[in-house]
C-alpha positions in Angstrom: 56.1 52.5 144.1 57.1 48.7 143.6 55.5 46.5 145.8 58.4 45.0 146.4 59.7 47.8 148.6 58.5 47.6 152.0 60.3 49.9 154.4 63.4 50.5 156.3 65.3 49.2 158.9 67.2 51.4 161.0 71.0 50.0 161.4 71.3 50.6 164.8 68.4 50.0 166.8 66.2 47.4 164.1 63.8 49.4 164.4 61.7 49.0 161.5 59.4 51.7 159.3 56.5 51.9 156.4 57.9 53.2 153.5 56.3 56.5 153.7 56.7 56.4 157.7 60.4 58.0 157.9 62.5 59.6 154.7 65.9 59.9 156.2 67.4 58.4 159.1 66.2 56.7 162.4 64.1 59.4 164.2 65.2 57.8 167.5 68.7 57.7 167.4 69.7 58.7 164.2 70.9 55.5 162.6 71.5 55.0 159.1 68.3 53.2 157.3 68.6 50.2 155.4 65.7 49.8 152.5 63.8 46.3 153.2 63.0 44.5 150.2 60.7 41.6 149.4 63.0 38.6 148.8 60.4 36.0 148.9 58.3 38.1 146.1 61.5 38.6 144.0 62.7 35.3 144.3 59.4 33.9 143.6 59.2 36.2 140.2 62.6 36.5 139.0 65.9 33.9 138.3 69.0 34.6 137.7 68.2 34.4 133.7 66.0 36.9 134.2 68.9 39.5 135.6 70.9 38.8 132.9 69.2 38.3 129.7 68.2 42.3 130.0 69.2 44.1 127.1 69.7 47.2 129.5 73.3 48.5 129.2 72.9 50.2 132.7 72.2 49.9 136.5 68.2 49.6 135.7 68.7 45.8 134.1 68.4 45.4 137.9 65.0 47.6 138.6 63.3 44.4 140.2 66.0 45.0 142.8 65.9 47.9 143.6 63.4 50.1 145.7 61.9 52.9 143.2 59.8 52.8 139.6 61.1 52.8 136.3 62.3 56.4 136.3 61.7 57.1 132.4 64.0 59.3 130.6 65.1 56.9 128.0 67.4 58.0 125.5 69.4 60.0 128.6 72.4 60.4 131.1 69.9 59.2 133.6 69.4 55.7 131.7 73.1 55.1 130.9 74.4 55.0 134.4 75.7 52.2 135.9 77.1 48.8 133.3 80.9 50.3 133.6 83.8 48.4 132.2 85.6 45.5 133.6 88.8 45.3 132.7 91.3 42.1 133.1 95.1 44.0 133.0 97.4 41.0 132.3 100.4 43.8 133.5 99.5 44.7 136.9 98.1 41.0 137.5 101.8 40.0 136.8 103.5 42.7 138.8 101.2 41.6 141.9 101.8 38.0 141.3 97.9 37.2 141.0 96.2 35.0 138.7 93.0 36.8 138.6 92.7 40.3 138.7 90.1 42.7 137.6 89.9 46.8 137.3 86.2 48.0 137.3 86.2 51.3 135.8 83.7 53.6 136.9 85.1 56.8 135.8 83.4 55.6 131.9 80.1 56.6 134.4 77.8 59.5 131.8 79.6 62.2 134.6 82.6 60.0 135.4 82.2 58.8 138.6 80.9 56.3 140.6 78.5 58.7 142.0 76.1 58.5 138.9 74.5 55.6 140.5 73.5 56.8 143.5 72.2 59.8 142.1 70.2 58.4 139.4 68.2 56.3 141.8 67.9 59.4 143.9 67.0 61.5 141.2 64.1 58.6 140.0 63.1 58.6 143.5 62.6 62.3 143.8 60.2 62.1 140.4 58.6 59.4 142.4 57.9 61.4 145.0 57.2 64.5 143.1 60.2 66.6 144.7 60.7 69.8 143.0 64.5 70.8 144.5 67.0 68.0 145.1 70.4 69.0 147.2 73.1 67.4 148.2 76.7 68.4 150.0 79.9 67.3 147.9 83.6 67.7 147.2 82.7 67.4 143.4 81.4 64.0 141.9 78.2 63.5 144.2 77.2 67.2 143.4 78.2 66.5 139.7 76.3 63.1 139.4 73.5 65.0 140.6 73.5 67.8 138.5 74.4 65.6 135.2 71.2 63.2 136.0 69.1 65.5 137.4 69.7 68.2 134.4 68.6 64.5 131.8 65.2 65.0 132.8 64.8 68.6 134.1 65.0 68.4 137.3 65.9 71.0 140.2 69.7 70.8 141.5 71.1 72.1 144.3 74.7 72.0 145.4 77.1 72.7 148.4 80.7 72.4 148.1 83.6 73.1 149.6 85.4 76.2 148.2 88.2 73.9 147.6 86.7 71.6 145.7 89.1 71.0 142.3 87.9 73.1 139.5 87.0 70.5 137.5 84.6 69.1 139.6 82.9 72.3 139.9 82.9 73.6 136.5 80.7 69.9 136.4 78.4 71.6 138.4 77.8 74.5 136.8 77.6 73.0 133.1 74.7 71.2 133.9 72.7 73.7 135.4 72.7 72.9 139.3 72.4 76.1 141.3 76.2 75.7 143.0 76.8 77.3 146.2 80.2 77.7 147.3 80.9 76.9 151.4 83.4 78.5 152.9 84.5 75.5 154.6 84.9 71.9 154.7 82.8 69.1 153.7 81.2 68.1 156.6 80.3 71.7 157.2 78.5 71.8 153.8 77.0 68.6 154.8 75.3 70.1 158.0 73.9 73.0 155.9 72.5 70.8 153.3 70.3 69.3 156.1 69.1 72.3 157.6 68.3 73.9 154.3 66.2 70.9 153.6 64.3 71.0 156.5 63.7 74.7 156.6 63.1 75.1 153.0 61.6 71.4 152.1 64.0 70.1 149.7 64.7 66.7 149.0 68.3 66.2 150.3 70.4 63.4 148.4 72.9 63.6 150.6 75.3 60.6 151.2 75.0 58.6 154.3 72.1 60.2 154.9 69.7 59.3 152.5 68.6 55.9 152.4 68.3 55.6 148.5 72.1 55.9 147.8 73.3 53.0 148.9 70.5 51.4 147.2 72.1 53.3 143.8 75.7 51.9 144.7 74.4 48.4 145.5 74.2 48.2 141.7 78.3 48.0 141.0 78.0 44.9 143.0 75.1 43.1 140.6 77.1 43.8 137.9 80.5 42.7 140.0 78.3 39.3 140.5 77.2 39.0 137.3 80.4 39.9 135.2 83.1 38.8 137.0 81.4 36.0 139.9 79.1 34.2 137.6 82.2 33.2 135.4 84.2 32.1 138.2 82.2 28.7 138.0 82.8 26.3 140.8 86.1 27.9 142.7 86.6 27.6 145.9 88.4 30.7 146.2 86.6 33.4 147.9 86.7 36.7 145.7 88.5 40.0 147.3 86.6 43.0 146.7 89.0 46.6 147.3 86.9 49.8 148.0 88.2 52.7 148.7 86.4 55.1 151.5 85.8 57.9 152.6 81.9 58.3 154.4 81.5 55.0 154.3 78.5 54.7 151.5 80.2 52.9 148.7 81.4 50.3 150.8 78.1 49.6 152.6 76.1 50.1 149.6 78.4 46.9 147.9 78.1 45.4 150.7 73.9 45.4 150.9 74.1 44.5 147.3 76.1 41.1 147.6 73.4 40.8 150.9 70.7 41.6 148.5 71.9 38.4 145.5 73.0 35.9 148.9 69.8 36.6 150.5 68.1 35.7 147.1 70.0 32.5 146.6 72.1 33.8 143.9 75.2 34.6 145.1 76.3 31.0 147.4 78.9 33.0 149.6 80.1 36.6 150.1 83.3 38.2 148.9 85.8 39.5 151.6 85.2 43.2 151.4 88.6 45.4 152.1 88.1 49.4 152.8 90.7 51.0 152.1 90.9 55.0 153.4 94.0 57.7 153.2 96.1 57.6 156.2 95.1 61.6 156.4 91.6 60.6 156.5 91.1 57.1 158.7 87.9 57.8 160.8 86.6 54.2 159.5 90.1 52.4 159.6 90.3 53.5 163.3 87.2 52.4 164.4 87.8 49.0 162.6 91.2 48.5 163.9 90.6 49.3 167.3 87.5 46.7 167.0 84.7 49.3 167.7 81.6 50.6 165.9 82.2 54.2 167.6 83.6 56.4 164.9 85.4 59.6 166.1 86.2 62.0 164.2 89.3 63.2 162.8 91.0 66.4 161.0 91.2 64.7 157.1 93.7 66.2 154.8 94.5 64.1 151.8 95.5 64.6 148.3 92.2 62.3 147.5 89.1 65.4 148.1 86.5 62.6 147.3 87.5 60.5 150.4 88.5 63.4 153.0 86.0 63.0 155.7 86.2 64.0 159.0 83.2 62.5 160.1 81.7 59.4 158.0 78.0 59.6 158.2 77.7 56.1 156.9 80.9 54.6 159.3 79.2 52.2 161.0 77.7 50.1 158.3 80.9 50.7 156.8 82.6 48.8 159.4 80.4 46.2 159.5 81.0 45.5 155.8 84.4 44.8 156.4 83.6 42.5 159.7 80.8 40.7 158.4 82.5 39.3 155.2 85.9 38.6 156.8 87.3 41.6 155.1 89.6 44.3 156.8 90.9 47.8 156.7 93.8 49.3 155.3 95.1 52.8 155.2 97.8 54.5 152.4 99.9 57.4 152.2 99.2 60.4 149.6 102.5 59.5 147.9 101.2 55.8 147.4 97.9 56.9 145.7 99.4 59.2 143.6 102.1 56.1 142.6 98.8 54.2 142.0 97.5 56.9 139.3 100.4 56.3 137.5 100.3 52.9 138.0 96.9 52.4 136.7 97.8 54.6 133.9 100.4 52.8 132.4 97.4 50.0 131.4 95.1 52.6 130.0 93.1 53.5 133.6 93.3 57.2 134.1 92.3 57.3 138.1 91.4 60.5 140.2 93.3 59.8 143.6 89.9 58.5 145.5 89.8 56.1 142.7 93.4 54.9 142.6 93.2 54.4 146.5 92.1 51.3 145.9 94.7 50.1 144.2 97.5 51.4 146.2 95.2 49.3 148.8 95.9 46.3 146.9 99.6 46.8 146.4 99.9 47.0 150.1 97.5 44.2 150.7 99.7 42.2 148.5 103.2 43.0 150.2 101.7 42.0 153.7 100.8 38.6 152.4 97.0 39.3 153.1 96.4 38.0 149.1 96.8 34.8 148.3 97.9 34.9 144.3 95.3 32.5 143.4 92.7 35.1 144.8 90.2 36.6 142.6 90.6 40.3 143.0 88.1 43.3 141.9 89.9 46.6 142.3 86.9 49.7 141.9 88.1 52.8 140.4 85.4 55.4 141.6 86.2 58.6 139.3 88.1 59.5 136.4 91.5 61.1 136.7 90.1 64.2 134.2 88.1 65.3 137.5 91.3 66.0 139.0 94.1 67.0 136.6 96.5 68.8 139.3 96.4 65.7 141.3 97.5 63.2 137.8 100.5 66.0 137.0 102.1 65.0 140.1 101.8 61.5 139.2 104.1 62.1 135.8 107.0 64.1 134.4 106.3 66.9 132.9 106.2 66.8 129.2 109.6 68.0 127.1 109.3 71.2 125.2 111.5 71.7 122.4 112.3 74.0 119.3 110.2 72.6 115.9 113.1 71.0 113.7 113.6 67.5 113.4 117.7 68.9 115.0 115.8 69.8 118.2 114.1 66.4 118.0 117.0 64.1 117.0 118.8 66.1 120.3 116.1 65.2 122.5 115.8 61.7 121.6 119.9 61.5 122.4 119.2 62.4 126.0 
């Protein structure tokens, strides 16, 4: 275990535990835990130079950061997660009227999804710990991510989804080898099961919002945020705009604790303005946020976006607070704007699944109510490929022509 890791902090009380005092959440009043670090150690050990002259093409070019031992398994999925793309698209900068503008791609992630980080610090957790089963509850990329990084270095996967989960997601699943159980039911159903199957059965549950370690995986996107796109900003005085799209609320906080994480440490002088930005069908955070509360009720999500639709966020409150402690906000979009925003993003050469073009469509909207200023630096996160959901990207598009093979039939068509 690195010594640098030295407990948790429970998110609602303070409360604070040993490492190997508490695994989950809060015993007392079941409160999110947030992984305590030694900043003084690191900051004594490590400079910025140190971060960034890594040769490592992946999250762990941050391992001093973060909470577990180098999980081995070089040469795998496991050790390619994380180090996505950043892309600069001149077009959609132009359309928005911004001079800055950048698309972080996470669907180039070894399972395509945003997930992968999460789970491979999980995953190097539960070889830490010497778990022999790993579950999780998902709607498709969690449950994928874990499968794809858990099958790298031959470890045990189990997965609850919802039976309508798209099929993409859960032929994932079953390439890799997880043991996929179908629920008859929602996601926060097959999140409740996950639970009490690990605790009757003693498996090591990965599940989001839940355990501690997968915000500690997603803190990674915003290292490499800070150290792609940040570091080269120089000496502006603008303050960078961050767009997230959620659904439990674990993305979002995990970004948030890793900006925490490089301010605490003296490398990152002030923190980006962090916007969530949920479906209209599925606002539980957005609500609470809006109506100036922590208390998240929940509601009956339906949304074209599966990877977002929550009913109940198990990570909402630290999810609001990301938005309220950097200045940030909330904003909520209809189905018919996220599925605008795959196409959108596809016409520069992003292909989105809806959760991931959320963001986006957040933007657009952010933009139109003047809450963007064009000189604005602006990260957009695209959290899973469209290929994860292919029924979802059709209804972005026309549906391709089909004609006769003869250059006539041809020549015809290209009169029309």
């Amino acid at each position: 275990m690195e010594k640098t890791f030295l407990g948790y902090q429970c998110s609602l009380c303070g409360k604070e535990y040993a490492p190997d005092e508490v695994q989950y959440v809060c015993p007392q009043d079941g409160g999110n835990l947030n992984v305590i670090l030694d900043y003084d150690t690191i900051r004594e050990r490590y400079r910025i130079e140190d971060i960034t002259s890594r040769k490592d093409a992946s999250l762990w070019r941050y391992l001093p950061l973060l909470p577990v031992s180098d999980p081995g398994g070089e040469g795998t999925p496991l050790r390619m997660a994380g180090w996505t793309p950043t892309y600069a698209p001149p077009a959609l900068a132009e359309k928005l009227g911004l001079k800055n503008l950048w698309v972080k791609d996470e669907g180039r992630n070894p399972t395509a999804s945003f997930k992968d980080r999460a789970s491979a610090v999980v995953v190097a957790r539960a070889r830490q710990i010497g778990a022999e089963v790993v579950v999780t509850a998902s709607t498709g990329n969690a449950g994928a991510a874990l499968a794809g990084m858990s099958a790298a270095v031959g470890q045990r996967a189990i997965i609850f989804a919802p039976r309508t989960a798209p099929p993409a997601k859960v032929a994932q699943l079953l390439v890799y080898g997880a043991l996929v159980i179908l629920v008859d039911g929602n996601y926060d159903q097959a999140f409740d099961l996950t639970v009490t199957a690990s605790q009757e059965f003693g498996w090591y549950c990965r599940n989001t919002g839940y355990n501690p370690f997968t915000a500690e995986g997603k803190k990674t996107a915003a290292y490499e945020i800070w150290e792609n796109v940040f570091l080269g900003l120089g000496d502006s005085q603008r303050t960078p705009v961050v767009f997230v799209s959620v659904g439990d609320g674990n993305i979002i906080s995990g970004i948030h604790k890793g900006f925490k994480d490089l301010n605490t440490l003296g490398w990152l002088p002030a923190m980006p303005r962090l916007f969530g930005i949920q479906a209209e069908g599925s606002a539980a955070v957005a609500n609470a946020f809006q109506a100036g509360t922590e208390s998240i009720q929940p509601v009956s999500a339906t949304t074209v976006a599966d990877s977002i639709s929550v009913d109940l966020p198990r990570d909402g409150v630290r999810a609001v607070r990301a938005a309220v402690e950097t200045k940030g906000t909330y904003l909520t979009v209809k189905d018919e704007d996220i599925i605008k925003a795959i196409a959108e993003l596809g016409k520069v050469g992003i292909f989105a699944e809806p959760a991931g073009a959320t963001s986006y469509a957040g933007l657009v909207k952010a933009c139109q109510m003047g809450l963007i200023d064009p000189e604005d630096p602006v990260v957009v996160l695209n959290t899973g490929s469209g290929l994860k959901d292919v029924r979802a990207a059709m209804q972005a598009v026309q549906a391709a022509p089909v004609i006769e093979p003869s250059l006539d039939a041809l020549k015809q068509f290209l009169k029309m």
